[in-house]
C-alpha positions in Angstrom: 257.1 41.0 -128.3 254.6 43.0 -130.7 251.7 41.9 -128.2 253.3 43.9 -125.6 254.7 47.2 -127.7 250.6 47.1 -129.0 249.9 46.7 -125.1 252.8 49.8 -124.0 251.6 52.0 -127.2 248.1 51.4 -126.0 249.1 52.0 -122.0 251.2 54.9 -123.0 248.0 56.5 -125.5 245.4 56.6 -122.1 248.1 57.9 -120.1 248.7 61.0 -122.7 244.9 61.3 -122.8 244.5 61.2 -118.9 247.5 63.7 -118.2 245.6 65.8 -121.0 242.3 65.8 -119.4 244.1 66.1 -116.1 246.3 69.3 -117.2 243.3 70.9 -118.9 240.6 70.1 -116.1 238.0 71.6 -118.4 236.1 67.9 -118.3 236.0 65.6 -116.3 237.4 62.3 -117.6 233.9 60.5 -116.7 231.8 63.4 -118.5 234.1 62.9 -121.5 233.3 59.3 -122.0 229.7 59.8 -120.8 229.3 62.1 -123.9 230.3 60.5 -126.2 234.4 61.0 -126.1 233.3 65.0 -126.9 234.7 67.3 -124.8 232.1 70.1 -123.8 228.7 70.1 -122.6 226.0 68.0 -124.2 222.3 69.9 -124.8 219.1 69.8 -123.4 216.2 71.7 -124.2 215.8 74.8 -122.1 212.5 75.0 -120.0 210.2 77.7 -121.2 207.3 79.8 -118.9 203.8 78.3 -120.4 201.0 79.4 -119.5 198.7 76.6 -118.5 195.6 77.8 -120.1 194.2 80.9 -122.4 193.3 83.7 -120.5 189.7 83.5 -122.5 189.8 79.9 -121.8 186.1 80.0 -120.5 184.3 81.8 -123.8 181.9 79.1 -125.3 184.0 80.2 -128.6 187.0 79.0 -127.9 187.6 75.4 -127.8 190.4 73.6 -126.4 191.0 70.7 -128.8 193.4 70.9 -131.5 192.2 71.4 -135.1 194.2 70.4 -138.2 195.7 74.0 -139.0 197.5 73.2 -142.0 195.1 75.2 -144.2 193.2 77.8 -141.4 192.6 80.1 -144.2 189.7 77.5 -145.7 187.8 78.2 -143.2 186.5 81.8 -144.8 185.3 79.1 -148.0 186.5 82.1 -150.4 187.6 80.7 -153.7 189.9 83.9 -154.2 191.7 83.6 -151.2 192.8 79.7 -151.7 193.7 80.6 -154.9 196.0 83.8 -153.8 197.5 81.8 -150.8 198.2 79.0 -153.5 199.8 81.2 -155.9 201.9 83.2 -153.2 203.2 79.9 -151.8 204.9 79.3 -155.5 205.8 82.5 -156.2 206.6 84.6 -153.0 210.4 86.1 -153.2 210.8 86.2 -149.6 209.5 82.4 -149.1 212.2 81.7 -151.9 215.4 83.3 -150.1 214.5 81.6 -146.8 214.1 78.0 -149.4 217.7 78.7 -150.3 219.1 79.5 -147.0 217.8 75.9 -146.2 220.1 74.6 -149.3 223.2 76.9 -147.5 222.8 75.5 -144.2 222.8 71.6 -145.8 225.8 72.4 -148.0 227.4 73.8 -144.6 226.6 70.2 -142.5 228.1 68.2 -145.4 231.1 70.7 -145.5 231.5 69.6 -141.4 230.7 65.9 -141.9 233.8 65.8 -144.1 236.2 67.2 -141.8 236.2 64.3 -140.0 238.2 62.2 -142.5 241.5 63.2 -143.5 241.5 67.3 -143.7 244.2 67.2 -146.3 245.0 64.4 -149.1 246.4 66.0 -152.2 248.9 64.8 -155.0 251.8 66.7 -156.2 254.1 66.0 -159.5 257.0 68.1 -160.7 260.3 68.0 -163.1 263.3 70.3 -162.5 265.8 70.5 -164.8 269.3 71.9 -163.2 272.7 73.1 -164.8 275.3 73.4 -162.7 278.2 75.7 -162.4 281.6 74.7 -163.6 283.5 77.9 -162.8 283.0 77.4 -158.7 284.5 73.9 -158.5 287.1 73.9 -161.5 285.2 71.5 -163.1 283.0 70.7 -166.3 279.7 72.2 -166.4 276.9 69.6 -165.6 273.1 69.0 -166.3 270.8 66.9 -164.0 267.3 66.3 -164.1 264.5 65.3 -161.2 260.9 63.9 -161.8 258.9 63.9 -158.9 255.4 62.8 -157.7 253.8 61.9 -154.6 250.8 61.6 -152.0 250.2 63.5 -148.7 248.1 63.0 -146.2 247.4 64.9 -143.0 244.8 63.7 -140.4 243.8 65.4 -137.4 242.1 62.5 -134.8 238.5 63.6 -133.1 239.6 62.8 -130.4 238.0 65.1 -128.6 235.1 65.9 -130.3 235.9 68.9 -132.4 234.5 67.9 -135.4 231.8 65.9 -134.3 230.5 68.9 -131.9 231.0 71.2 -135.3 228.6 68.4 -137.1 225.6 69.0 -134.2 226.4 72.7 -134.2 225.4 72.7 -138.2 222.7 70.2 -137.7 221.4 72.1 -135.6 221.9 75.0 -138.0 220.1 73.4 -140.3 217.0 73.0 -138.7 216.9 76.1 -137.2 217.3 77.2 -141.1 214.1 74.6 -142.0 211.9 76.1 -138.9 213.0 79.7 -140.4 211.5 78.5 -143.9 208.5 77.4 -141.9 208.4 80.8 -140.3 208.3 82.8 -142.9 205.5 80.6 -144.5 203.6 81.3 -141.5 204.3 85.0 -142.3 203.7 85.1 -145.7 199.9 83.2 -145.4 199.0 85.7 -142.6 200.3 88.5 -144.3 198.2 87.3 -147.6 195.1 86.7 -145.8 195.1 90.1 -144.1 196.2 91.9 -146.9 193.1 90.5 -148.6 190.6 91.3 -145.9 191.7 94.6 -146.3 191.0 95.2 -149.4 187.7 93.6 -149.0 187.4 96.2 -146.1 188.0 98.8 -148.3 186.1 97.7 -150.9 182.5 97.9 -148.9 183.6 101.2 -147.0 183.5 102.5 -150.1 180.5 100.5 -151.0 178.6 101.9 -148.1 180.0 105.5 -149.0 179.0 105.3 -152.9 175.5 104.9 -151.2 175.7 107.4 -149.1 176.7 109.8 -151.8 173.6 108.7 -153.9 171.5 109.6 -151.3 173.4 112.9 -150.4 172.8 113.8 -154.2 169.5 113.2 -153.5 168.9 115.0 -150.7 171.1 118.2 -152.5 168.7 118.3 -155.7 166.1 118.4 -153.1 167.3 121.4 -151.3 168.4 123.0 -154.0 164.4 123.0 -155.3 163.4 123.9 -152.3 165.7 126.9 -151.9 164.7 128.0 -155.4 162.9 131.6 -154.7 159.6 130.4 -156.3 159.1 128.3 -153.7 160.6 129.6 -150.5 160.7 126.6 -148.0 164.8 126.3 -147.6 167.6 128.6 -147.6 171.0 129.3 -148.8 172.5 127.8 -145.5 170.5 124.9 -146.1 172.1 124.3 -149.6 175.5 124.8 -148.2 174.8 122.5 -146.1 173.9 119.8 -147.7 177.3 120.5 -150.0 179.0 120.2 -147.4 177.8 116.8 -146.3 178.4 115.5 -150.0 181.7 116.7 -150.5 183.1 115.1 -147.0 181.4 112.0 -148.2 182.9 112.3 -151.4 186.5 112.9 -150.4 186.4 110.0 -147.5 185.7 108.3 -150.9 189.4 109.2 -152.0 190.6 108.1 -149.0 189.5 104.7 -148.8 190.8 104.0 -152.2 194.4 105.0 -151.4 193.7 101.9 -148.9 192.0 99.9 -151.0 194.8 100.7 -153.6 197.8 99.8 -151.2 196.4 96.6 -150.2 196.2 95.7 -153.6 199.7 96.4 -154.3 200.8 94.5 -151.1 198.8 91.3 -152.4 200.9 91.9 -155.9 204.1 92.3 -153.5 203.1 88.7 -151.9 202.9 87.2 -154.7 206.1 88.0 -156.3 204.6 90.3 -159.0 205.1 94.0 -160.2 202.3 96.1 -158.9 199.5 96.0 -161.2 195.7 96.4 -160.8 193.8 93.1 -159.5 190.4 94.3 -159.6 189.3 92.2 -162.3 191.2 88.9 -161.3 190.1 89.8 -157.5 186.2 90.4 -158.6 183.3 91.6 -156.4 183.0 89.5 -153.2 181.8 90.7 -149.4 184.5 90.5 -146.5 185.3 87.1 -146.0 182.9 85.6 -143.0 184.8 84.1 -140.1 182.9 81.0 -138.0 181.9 81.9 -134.7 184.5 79.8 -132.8 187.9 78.7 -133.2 189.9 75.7 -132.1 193.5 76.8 -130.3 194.3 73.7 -127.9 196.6 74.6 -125.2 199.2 77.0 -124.9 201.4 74.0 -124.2 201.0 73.1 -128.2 203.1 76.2 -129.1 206.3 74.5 -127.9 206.4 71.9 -131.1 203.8 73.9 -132.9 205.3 77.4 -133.8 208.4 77.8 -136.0 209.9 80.7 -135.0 209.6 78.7 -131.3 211.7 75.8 -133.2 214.0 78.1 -134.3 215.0 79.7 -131.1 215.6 76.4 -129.7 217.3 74.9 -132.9 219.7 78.1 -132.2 220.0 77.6 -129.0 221.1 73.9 -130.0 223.6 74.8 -132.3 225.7 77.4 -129.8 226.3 74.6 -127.3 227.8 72.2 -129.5 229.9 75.4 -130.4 231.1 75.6 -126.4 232.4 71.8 -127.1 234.4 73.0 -130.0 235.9 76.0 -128.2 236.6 73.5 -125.3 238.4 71.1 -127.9 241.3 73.4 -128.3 242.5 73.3 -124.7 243.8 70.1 -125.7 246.6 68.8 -127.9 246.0 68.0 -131.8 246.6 64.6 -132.3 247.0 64.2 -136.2 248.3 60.8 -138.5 250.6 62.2 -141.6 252.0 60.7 -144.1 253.9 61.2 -147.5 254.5 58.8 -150.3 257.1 59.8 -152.8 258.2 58.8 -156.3 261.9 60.5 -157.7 263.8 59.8 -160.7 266.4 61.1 -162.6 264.8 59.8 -165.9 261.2 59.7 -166.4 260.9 55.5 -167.4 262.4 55.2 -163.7 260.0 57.5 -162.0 257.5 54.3 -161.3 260.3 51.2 -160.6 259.9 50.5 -156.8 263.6 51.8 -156.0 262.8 55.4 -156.6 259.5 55.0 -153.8 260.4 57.2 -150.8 257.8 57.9 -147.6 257.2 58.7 -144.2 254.0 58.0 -142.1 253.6 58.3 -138.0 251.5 60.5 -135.7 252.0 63.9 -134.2 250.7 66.6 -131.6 250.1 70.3 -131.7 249.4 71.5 -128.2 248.2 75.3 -127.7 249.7 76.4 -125.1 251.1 80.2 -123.1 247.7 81.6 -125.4 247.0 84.6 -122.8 243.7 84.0 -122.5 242.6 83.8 -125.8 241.3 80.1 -125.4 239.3 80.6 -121.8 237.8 83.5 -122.8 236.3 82.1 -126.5 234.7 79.6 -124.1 233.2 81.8 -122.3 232.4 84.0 -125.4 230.4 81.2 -126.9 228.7 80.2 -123.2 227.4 83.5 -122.9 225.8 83.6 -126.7 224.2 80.1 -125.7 222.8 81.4 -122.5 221.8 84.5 -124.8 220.1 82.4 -126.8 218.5 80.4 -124.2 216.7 83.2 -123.2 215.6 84.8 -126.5 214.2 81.2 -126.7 211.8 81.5 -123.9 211.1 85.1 -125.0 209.8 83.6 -128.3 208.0 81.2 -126.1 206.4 84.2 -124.5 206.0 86.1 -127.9 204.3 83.4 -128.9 201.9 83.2 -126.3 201.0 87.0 -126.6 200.4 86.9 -130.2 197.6 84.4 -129.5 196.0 86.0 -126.2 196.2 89.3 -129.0 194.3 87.4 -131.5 191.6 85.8 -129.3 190.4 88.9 -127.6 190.1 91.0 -130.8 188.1 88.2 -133.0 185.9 87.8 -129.3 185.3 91.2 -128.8 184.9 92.5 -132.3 182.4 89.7 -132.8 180.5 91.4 -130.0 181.4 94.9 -130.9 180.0 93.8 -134.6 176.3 92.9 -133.0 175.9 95.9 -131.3 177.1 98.6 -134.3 175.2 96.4 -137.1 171.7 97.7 -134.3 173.4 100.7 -134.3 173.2 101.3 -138.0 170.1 99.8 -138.6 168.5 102.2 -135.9 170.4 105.1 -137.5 169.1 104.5 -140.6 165.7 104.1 -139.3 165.9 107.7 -137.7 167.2 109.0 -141.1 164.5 107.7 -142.7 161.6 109.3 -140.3 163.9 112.5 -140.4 163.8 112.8 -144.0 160.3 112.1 -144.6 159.9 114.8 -141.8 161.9 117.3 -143.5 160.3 116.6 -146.7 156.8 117.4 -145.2 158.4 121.0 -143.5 158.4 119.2 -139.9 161.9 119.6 -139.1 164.5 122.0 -140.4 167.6 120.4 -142.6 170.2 120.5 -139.8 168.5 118.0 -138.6 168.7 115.8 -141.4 172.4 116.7 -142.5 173.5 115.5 -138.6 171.7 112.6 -139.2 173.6 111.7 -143.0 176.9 112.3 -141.2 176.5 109.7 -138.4 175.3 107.1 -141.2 178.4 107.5 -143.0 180.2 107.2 -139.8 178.1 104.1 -138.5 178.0 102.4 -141.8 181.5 102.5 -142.2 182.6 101.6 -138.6 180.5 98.4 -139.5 182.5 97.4 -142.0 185.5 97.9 -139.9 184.7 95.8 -137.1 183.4 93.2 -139.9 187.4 92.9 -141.4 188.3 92.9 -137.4 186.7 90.2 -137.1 188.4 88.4 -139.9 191.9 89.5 -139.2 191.5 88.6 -135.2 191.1 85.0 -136.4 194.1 85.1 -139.1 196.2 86.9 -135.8 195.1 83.5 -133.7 196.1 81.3 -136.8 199.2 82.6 -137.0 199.7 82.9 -133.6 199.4 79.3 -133.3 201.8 78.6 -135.7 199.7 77.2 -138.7 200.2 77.1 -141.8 203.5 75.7 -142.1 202.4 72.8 -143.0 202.0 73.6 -146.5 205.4 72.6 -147.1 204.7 68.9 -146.4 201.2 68.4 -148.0 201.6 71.3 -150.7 199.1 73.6 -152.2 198.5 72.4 -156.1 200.8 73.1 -158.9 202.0 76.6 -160.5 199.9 78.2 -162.7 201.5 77.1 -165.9 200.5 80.5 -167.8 203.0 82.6 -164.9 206.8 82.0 -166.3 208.3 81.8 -162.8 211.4 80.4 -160.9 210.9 76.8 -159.3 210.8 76.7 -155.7 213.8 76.4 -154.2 213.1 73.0 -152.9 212.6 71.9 -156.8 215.5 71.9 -157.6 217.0 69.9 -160.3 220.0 68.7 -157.8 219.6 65.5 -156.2 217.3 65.7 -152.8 219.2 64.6 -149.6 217.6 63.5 -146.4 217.3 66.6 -143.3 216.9 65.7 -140.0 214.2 67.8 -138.4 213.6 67.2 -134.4 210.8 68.5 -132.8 210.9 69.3 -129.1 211.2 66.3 -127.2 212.2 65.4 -123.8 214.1 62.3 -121.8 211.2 59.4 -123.2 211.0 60.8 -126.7 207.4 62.3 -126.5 206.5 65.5 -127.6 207.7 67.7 -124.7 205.1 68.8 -122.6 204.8 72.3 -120.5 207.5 72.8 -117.8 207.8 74.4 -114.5 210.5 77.1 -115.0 213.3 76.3 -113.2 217.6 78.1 -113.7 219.3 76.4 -117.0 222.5 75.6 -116.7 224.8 75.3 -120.1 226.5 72.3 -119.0 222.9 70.1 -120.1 222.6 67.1 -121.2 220.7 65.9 -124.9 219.1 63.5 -126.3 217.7 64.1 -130.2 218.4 61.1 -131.6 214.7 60.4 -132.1 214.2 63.4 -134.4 212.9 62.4 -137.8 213.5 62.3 -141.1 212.2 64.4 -143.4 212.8 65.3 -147.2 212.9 68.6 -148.6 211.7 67.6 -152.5 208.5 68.6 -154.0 205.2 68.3 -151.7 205.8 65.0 -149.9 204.4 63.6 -146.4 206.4 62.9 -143.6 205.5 60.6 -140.4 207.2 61.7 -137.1 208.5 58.2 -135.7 210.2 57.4 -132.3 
C-alpha cells in the first residue's frame, strides 16, 4: 500500500512537472534535462573576429613565438624602474579598489550558494500574559498566561534551476571581477613604465637644451665683444639676435620642466603617494634602451591572454545564466514548509511532549495573469547578453588594435630614430664649420643663429623619438596583455620603512578557493581562433575544466584539465 502512494506521489510529481513545462513552453522538456534540470539556456563562448597574423608580421623585428611576459618591463634592465613597478604593485589605490571588488563579488557567490538550502529557518519564543473581562460575560474577572516557542522552516525546491543558474551568474561574476583586477594591473604597469620614460624624456630635452644654452651664452658674449665700437666687426642686430636665440632656448627650458614635473607627480599618483619631488630617489639615468625586437606570438593568444578580453567574456557568461533565472519564474514555486511548536500555560510545561504542536507538507506559488512583466524580463536580460556578446568581440578587436598601434610606432620610430640621430650629428657638424666661419668674419651671424635654432630643434626631436621608441614597446606589452601575471608569482615584499595598507588579497580573513576559467572550447584546450559565424543566446557550455586558483599572498597556480 505505501509502495504504491510513493509510486502515485511520484507519478503524480512528473505529471505536474510535464503539464508545467507543457503550459509554459519556454523549454523544452528534453533541453531541461539535457541541462542539467535548469531551465534557460546554457553558455558557450561567443566566436570573436581574429586576425590571423600581425599586419607587420614580416619585419625581422617581430617574432612570432611567445615570450614569458610576466615581467616585460625587465627588459629596459633599469634598476629604478623594477623598483617603481614593485612599489606601485603594493601600494597603488586604484589596484587596491579593483582587489576589494574581487572580495565583493566572492562574498556575493557564497550569498547565492546558500540560497539553495532552506531560504528561511528561524526560531521564535514569546510569553503573553492576558486578563480578561468580567463585565461582558457576567462573570469573574480572569488571568491566563501563554509560553510559546517554535521552529520554521520554508524551502523553495530548485527545481528549475533558479538558484543554481543565480550560482553561475555570480561565478561568473566573479571572475569577470578577478580578470578586472588583472586589468587594471595591466593598466597600472603600463601607466608606470610610460610615466617613467617620460620623465626620462624630459629629463634629456632639457639636458640637450642646458647645452644649448651654454653654447648660446657663448656665442652672445661673443657678439656682444664684437659689437663693442672699439672693434666694429658685428652690430646691434647681431646682438639682438643672438638674445633672441638664448631666450627661446631658455623659456623651452621652462616648458619641458612643467613636463618633466607632471610626470613626476603622475609616478607619485601611481604609487599611492602625495605629490612630492622624486628627483633624488629617481637619480640621473638616460631613457631607458628598448631591444631591437619583440616577441608578440599570434593575435590568436589575445583570446586567453588579455584581461580586459576575459572580462568581456566572463560578463557575457554571467548575463546568460541570468536569462535561466528570468525563465525560472514562468513556472510554479515549489517550496517544503514546516513549523514546530511548543505552548504552555506554565513555563515547567512548555517542554513536556503534550504541549508540541506542528505542521510540515509542500506547496506552490504559480505566477500567473503578470501582463507581461515575465516575457519581457526575458527578453530584457537576452538582449543585455547579446549586448554583451558583442562588446566582447569589440574588446577582441580593441585588443588587436592596441597591439598593431604598438608595433608600428616602436618599428618606425626605431627607424625614424637612425635617421634624426644623422640628422643631428650633421647639424652639428655644419654648426661647428659655421661658427668657426663666423668667428674668422666669413659669414655673417644670421647664419649662425639659423643654424643654433635647428640644433635645438634636432636635438630635442632626438630625444623624442628615443622615449617613442620606449613607450611603442610598453603600448605592444600592454597590448598583449602582460603583466598580469604579477599577481601569481609577485613582485618582492613592501618596503617596510612606507606605513601602508595590505593588499587587499592580504587580508587577515581566511583565503577561499576562486575558480578562474580561461577560454576554452568543447575538448578543454585553450580555445583557438574562430571563423566568425551568428551567436545565438540559446548556447551551450562547458567550464567545468576551469581551474583553481587562490587569491592569498604571491602563490603559483597550474592550469589543469
Amino acid at each position: 500500500m505505501c509502495t504504491q502512494n510513493l509510486r502515485k506521489i511520484g507519478l503524480q510529481g512528473i505529471l505536474l512537472i510535464a503539464l508545467a513545462m507543457g503550459c509554459c513552453g519556454c523549454t523544452p522538456l528534453t533541453e531541461y534535462v539535457q541541462n542539467g534540470f535548469k531551465v534557460g539556456p546554457n553558455y558557450r563562448t561567443p566566436n570573436a573576429a581574429v586576425a590571423p597574423n600581425w599586419i607587420d608580421a614580416t619585419d625581422k623585428r617581430v617574432r612570432t613565438d611567445s615570450d614569458d611576459l610576466s615581467k616585460w618591463w625587465t627588459v629596459f634592465n633599469d634598476p629604478v624602474l623594477n623598483d617603481l613597478v614593485c612599489n606601485a604593485y603594493h601600494q597603488n589605490l586604484t589596484l587596491k579598489e579593483a582587489g576589494y571588488r574581487v572580495l565583493q563579488a566572492r562574498a556575493q557567490l557564497g550569498i547565492s550558494i546558500g540560497e539553495i538550502f532552506p531560504q528561511s529557518q528561524s526560531m521564535t519564543g514569546d510569553f503573553f500574559r492576558e486578563a480578561s473581562s468580567g463585565a461582558t460575560g457576567g462573570g469573574a474577572q480572569r488571568f491566563s498566561s501563554r509560553w510559546d516557542y517554535g521552529f520554521t522552516l520554508a524551502w523553495e525546491l530548485d527545481f528549475w534551476g533558479k538558484f543554481r543558474r543565480a550560482v553561475e551568474s555570480n561565478r561568473a561574476s566573479l571572475q569577470a571581477s578577478v580578470a578586472d583586477y588583472d586589468d587594471v594591473l595591466v593598466t597600472l604597469l603600463s601607466d608606470v613604465a610610460t610615466a617613467y620614460v617620460q620623465y626620462r624624456t624630459a629629463e634629456e630635452r632639457i639636458r640637450y637644451a642646458t647645452e644649448n644654452v651654454k653654447i648660446q651664452t657663448m656665442v652672445l658674449d661673443i657678439t656682444k665683444a664684437k659689437a663693442d665700437p672699439k672693434v666694429g666687426i658685428a652690430t646691434k642686430l647681431d646682438v639682438d639676435q643672438a638674445e633672441s636665440t638664448l631666450y627661446a632656448t631658455q623659456a623651452g627650458i621652462s616648458e619641458l620642466e612643467i613636463t618633466r614635473r607632471t610626470a613626476n607627480n603622475q609616478l607619485c599618483i601611481l604609487l599611492g603617494i602625495p605629490p612630492e619631488q622624486l628627483e633624488a630617489k629617481l637619480g640621473k639615468a638616460p631613457i631607458p634602451i628598448a631591444p631591437p625586437d619583440v616577441a608578440v606570438g599570434i593575435p590568436a593568444d589575445l583570446l586567453r591572454r588579455r584581461p580586459d578580453v576575459r572580462r568581456a567574456e566572463r560578463m557575457a557568461a554571467a548575463q546568460c545564466a541570468q536569462i535561466g533565472v528570468a525563465v525560472s519564474d514562468f513556472y510554479p514555486h515549489i517550496s517544503i514548509d514546516g513549523t514546530i511548536d511548543y505552548q504552555a500555560a506554565r513555563f515547567k510545561d512548555l517542554f513536556n511532549s503534550k504541549a508540541l504542536s506542528g505542521s510540515v507538507g509542500p506547496s506552490f506559488r504559480w505566477d500567473i495573469l503578470q501582463y507581461g512583466r515575465l516575457l519581457n524580463n526575458v527578453r530584457l536580460q537576452d538582449a543585455t547578453f547579446l549586448e554583451l556578446v558583442e562588446a566582447y568581440k569589440q574588446s577582441v578587436l580593441n585588443a588587436n588594435e592596441e597591439v598593431e598601434n604598438g608595433l608600428v610606432t616602436f618599428l618606425k620610430a626605431q627607424e625614424r630614430y637612425k635617421w634624426q640621430k644623422k640628422s643631428v650629428d650633421s647639424g652639428q657638424a655644419a654648426l661647428d664649420t659655421v661658427r668657426e666661419q663666423w668667428k674668422a668674419g666669413k659669414v655673417d651671424f644670421t647664419r649662425v643663429a639659423q643654424l643654433l635654432q635647428n640644433q635645438v630643434v634636432l636635438e630635442d626631436t632626438l630625444a623624442q623619438v628615443q622615449g617613442e621608441i620606449a613607450t611603442g614597446l610598453i603600448s605592444v606589452y600592454t597590448g598583449l596583455g602582460g603583466g598580469w601575471e604579477l599577481r601569481l608569482t609577485g613582485c618582492g615584499e613592501p618596503p617596510l620603512a612606507e606605513p601602508l595598507l595590505p593588499a587587499p588579497y592580504w587580508l587577515e580573513a581566511p583565503r577561499p578557493w576562486v575558480k578562474i576559467s580561461p577560454p576554452v572550447n568543447s575538448t578543454g584546450q585553450p580555445a583557438a581562433a574562430e571563423p566568425v559565424m551568428p551567436v545565438s543566446h540559446w548556447l551551450e557550455c562547458d567550464d567545468a575544466r576551469a581551474p583553481w586558483v587562490k587569491l592569498g599572498p604571491p602563490v603559483k597556480a597550474s592550469w589543469s584539465q
